[in-house]
N, C-alpha and C positions, 0 to 999 in steps of 0.2 A: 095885404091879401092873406098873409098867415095867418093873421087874428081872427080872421072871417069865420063865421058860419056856414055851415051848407047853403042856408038860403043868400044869404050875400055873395057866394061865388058863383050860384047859378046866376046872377042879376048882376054881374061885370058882364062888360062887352069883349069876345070871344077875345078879338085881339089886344086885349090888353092884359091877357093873361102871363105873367111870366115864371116858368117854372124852375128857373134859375135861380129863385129867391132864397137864399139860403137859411130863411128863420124858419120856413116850411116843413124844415128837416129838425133842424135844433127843436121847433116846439112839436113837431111830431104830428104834423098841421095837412100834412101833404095829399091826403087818399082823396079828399072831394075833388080835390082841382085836379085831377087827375083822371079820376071817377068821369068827372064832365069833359076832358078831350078825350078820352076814348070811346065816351056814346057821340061827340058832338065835332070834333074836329080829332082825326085819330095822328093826322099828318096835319101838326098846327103850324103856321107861322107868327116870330114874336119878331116886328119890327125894329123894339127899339130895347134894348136889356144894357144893363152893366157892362156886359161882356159881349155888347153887338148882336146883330140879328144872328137869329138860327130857326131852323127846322125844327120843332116834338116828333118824337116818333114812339106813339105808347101803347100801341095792341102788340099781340105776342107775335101776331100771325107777321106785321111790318116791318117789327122789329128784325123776325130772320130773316126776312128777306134785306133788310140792308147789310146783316152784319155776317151776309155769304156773299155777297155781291162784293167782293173788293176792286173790280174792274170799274166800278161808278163808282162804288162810295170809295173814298183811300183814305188810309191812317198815314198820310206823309206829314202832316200839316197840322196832326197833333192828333190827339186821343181824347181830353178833357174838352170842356166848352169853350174855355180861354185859348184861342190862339197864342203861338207863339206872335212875339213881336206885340201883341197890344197890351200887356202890362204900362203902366205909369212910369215903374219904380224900373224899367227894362236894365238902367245902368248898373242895381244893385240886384236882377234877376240871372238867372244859371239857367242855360240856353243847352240843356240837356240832349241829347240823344239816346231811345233806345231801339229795341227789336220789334215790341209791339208798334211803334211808331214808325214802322217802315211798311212798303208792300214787298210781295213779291217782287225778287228772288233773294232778295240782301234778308225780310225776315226768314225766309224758311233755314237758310243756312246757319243764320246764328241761333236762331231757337233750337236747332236740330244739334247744335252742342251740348245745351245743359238738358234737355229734354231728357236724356237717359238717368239724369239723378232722381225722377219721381217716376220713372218707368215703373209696371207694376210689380217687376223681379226686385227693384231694388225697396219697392217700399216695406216690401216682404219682411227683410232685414231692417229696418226702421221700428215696427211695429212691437217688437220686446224691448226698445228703448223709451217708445212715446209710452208705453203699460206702465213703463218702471217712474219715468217721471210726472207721469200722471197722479202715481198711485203715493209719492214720493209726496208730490204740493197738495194733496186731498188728505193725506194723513197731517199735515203739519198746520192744519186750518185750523181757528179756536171754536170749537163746536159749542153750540151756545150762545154766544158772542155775537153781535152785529158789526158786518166790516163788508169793503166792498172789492163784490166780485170780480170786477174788473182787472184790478189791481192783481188782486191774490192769486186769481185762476188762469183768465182770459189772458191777462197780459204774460205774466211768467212763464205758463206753456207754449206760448207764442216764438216769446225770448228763448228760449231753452235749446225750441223746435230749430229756428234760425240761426243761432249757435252750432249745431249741429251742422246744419247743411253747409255753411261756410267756412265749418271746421274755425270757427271765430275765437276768438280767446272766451270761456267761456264766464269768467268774473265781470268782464266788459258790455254781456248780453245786452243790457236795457238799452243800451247804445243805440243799440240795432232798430229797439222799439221806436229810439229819440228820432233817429234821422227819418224813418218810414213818418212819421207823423207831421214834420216839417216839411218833407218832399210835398205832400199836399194840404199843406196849410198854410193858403196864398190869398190874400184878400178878396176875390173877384171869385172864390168859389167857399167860403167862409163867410163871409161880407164882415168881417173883422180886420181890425187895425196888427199890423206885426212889423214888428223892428226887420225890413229886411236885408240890412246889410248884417245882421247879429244872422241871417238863415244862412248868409253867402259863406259867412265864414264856418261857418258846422257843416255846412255842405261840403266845404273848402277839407277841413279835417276830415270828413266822410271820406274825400278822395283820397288823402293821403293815406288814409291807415290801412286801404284797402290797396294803394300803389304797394304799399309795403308787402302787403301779403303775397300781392301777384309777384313779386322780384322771389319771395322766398318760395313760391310753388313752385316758379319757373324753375327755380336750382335745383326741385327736387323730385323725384319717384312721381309719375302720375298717380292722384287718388279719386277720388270717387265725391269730392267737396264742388260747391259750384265756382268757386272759385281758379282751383286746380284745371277743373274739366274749361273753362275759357283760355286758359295760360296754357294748355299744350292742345287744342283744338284748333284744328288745319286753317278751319277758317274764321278763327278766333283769336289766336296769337299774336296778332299784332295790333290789335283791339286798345293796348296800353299807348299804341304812337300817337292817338285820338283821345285823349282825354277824359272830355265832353259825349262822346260816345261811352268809355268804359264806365265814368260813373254814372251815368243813365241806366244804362245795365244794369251795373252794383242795385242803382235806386228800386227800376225794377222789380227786381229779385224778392228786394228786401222790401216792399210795398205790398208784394204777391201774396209773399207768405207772413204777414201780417196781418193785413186788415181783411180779408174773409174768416180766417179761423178764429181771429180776436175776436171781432163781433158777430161772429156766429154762436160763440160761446155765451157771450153776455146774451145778447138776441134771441137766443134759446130758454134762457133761464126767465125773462122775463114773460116771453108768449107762453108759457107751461104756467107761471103764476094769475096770466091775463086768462088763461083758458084753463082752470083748474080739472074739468073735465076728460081732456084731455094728457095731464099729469098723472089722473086715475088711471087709467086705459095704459099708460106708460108702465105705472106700478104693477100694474094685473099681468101685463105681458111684455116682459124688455126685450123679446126676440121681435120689435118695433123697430129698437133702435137704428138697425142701418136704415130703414126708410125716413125713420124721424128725423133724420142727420138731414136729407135731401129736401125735407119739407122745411125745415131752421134756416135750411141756407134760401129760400124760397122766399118764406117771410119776413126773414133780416134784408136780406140783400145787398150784402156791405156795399158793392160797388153799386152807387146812385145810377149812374149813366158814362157810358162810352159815344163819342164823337168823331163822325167820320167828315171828310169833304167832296165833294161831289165833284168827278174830271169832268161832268158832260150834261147836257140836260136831258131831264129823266122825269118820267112821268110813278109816282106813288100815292097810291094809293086816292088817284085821282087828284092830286095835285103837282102842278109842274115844280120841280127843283130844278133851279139854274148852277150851272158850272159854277164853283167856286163859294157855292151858298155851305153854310155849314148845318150838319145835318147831324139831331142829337137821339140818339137812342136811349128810352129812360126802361134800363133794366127794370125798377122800380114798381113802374107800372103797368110792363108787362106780365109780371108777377103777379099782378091781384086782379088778372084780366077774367073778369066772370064766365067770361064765354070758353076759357081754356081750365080755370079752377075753380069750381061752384064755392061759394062762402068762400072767397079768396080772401078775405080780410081775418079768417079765421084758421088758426094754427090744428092740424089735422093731422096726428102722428102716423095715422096710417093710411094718409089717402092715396090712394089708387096709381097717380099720376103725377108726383111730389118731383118724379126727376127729369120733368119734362117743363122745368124753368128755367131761366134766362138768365141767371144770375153768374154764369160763367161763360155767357158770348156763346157762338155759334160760330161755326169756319174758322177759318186759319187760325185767326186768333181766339179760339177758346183757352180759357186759363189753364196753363200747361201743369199747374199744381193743385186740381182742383181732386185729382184721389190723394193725392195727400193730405188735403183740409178735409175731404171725407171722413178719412182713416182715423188722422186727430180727435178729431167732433165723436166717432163712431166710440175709438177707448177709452176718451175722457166719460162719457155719457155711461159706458160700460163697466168704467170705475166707479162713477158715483151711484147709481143704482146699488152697488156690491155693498155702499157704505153709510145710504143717507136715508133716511124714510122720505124727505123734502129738502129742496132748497129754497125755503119759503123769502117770498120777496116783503124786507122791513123799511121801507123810506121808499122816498120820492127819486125814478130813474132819469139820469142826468145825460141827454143828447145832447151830439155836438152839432152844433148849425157850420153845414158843408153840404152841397150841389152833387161833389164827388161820390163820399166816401161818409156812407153812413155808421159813424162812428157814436158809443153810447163812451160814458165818460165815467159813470159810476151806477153801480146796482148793488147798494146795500142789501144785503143777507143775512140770515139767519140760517145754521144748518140742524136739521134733525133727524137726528143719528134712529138708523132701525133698533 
């Protein structure tokens, strides 16, 4: 179904459409089939997938309504499309716990600990650091030169930024990158093959180095790290007795603040070269930027889709979901929903209504870091304007095939200095 055409995916029969398919995304395949359950089944169901039946839920307007609804829909029983427990490889998988994956009252309390680290007082104080390293990995670039953005920009400010918050050793950063990218990079949402007793065990190290930090926060001065703020937080401190809970946390944390602002970064750079017109408009006026930032994360959408389960039967959007059915929310293509962003498929630095996308959840669980991927996106963009005429796009951009987490892998560049 990825290699299809428009005309061959309107000419499948509804239900065998599965949007789980992970080449969809790697080949950048995904707007028709998507395009067609939102005019034609908006609440689809796909009987028989990889990863078991589930629910589509792909207009803007169904998507908030599920994902304020936590009394039907619940995050107990996972978040991603993969249930726990249906893995293969279950003996060699890590049966994680975190906060988004709870309901009410266990998430509100422990979200409500690190929650003060992106408060908007403290990002205040952030914001002459993210300038300085911004402006830090923008000057050290080979101007001229073809190399990729990923790597040089997207990923290093990412690590830096992460560093920072965990108050992490800061020579060890890329670390940070390593595990966020094996947390979801799991066959049945990749449709790739992975050594995973080789993930058990990096996972296994993940834990430990972070057990170590929590014993050293615990001994010392509260600070203002996300780490620290769980180790002496009332209803956090004991977070370390449960393992399987603290590193799901840790994973979390470090998932959060990774892959939105990583590929919001690449994600941007590419739609600015697919939409040159809109690069002008950029040039001509950069007091843009804070709306362009919300339109980037609009059009990227790092996070594919979030997955809730159903306590009860429920009628949506004209179709019955049964107790227990899993039910998938595709950020993705709520985002390009014509009827909420006209020329959704086109990047629009100044449009009107850029922050009224889906790409950071609605209710309890919207992304608790989502002004600080702002803030990132907003300095770095601020920084590069100050220094670049373009960041003209040189090669072929390299997606990764993931159901989750729309992840780009490389965006060769060239920069041209004003």
């Amino acid at each position: 179904m990825s290699e299809a055409s428009e005309l061959d995916i309107n000419s499948i029969p509804l239900d065998q459409i599965d949007v789980s398919d992970a080449s969809l995304y790697g080949n950048d395949t995904w707007q028709p089939v998507f395009a067609r359950l939102r005019s034609e089944a908006p609440v689809h169901y796909c009987a028989d997938s990889p990863v078991g039946a589930y629910w589509s839920v792909t207009t803007h307007d169904l998507i908030k309504q599920v994902d304020t609804n936590h009394h039907v829909f619940s995050s107990a029983d996972g978040i991603s499309i993969l249930s726990p427990g249906e893995r293969e490889e279950e003996a060699t998988d890590v049966p994680i716990e975190n906060f988004i994956s709870m309901d009410p009252p266990d998430h509100d309390t422990q979200r409500a600990t690190v929650a003060p680290s992106v408060a908007p007082g403290n990002l205040a104080n952030f914001e002459p650091l993210i300038r300085e390293r911004a402006g830090d990995i923008l000057d050290n670039l080979p101007v001229g030169e073809v190399f990729n953005w990923v790597d040089a920009v997207s990923v290093e400010l990412t690590a830096r930024m992460l560093a920072t918050l965990f108050d992490f050793p800061y020579e060890d950063r890329r670390k940070l990158i390593y595990w966020s990218d094996i947390t979801t990079n799991v066959p049945e949402l990749t449709g790739l093959e992975l050594d995973m007793e080789q993930r058990q065990k990096d996972l296994m190290e993940c834990a430990q180095v972070f057990m170590g930090l929590w014993q050293e926060r615990t001994q010392a001065e509260p600070k203002f790290d996300l780490i620290s703020m769980l180790a002496h937080g009332e209803n956090t401190k004991n977070m370390v007795e449960n393992p399987m809970l603290f590193l799901g946390n840790v994973l979390l944390l470090i998932v959060g603040g990774n892959d939105t602002t990583r590929n919001s970064i690449s994600g941007g750079v590419v739609a600015l070269n697919q939409f040159p017109d809109e690069y002008a408009k950029l040039r001509a006026n950069p007091d843009v930027i804070p709306n362009m930032v919300a339109e980037m994360v609009r059009w990227q959408t790092p996070v594919i889709h979030m997955r809730r389960t159903a306590t009860e039967d429920f009628i949506l959007g004209g179709e019955k979901i049964s107790e227990g059915d899993k039910v998938v929310m595709w950020y993705l293509s709520g985002n390009r929903d014509e009827n909420v962003f006209p020329n959704a498929d086109k990047l629009i630095v100044d449009r009107p209504n850029a922050r009224k996308h889906v790409a950071f959840g609605f209710g309890i669980h919207r992304c608790m870091g989502n002004r600080l991927a702002e803030m990132q996106l907003r300095v770095l963009w601020e920084e590069i304007m100050k220094r670049f005429e373009k960041v003209e796009l040189a090669g072929e951009v390299k997606r990764l095939p993931n159901n989750f987490i729309r992840g780009i892998a490389e965006v060769p560049v060239r920069l041209i200095p004003k």
